[in-house]
C-alpha positions in Angstrom: 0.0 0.0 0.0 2.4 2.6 -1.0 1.2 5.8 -2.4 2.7 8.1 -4.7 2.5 10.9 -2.9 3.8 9.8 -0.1 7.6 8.8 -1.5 10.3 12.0 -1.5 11.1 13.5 -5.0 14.5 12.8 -5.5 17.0 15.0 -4.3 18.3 17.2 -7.8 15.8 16.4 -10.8 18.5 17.3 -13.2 21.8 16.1 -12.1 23.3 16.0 -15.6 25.0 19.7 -15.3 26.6 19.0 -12.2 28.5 16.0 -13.4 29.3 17.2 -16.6 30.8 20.3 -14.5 33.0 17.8 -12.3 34.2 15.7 -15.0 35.1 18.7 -17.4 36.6 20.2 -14.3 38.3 16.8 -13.0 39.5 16.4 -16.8 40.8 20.5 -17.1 42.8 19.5 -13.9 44.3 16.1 -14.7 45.5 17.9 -17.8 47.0 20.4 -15.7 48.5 18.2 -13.4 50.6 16.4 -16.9 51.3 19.9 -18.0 52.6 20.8 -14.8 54.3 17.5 -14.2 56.0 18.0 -17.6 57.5 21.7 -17.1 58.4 21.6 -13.5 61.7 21.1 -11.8 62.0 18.0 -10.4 62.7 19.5 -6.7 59.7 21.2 -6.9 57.5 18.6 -8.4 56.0 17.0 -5.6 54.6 20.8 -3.9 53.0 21.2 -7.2 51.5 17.8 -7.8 50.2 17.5 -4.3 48.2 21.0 -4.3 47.0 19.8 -7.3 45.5 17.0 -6.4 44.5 18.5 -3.2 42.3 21.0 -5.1 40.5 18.0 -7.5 40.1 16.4 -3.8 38.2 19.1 -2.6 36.0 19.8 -6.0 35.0 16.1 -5.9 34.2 16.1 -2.0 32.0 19.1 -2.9 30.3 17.5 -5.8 29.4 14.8 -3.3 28.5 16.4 -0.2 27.6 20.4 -1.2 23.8 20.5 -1.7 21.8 20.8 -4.6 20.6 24.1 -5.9 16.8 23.0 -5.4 18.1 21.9 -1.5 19.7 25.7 -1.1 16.1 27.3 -2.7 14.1 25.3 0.2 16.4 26.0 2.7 16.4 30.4 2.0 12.8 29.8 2.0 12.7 28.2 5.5 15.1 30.6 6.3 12.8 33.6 5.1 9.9 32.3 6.4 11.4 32.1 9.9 12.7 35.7 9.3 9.3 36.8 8.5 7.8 35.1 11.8 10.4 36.5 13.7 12.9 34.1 14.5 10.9 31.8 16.6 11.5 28.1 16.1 
């Protein structure tokens, strides 16, 4: 006895922009990496292939854990609607 109405919409409808931004930008950064891999000094390779990788570390942790834009539209309109009422809650 499951009704329709009753299961959550998913939680981003269209999902196909935000991975085609973290794969372009995960690609545009691998490149970078090779390009910097290539051109650098070898005593100064490792700084620049760890901060790097530390900032294609961080854009994938935010593609999997930031919230979606329709998440961030619900929660300003909590927020205004508690704004609007006060601040009570």
């Amino acid at each position: 006895m499951t009704d329709r109405n009753l299961i959550p919409p998913l939680a981003e409808a269209q999902w196909l922009w935000r991975r085609l931004y973290v794969f372009v930008a995960s690609f545009a950064l691998w490149r970078l990496l090779a390009s910097a891999v290539e051109r650098t000094e070898p005593a100064q390779l490792p700084r620049v292939a760890a901060g790097l990788m530390g900032l294609l570390a961080l854009t994938l942790v935010l593609y999997l854990v930031a919230p979606t834009a329709q998440q961030l539209v619900a929660l300003l309109a909590n927020l205004r609607l508690r704004l609007a009422e006060g601040g009570t809650r």
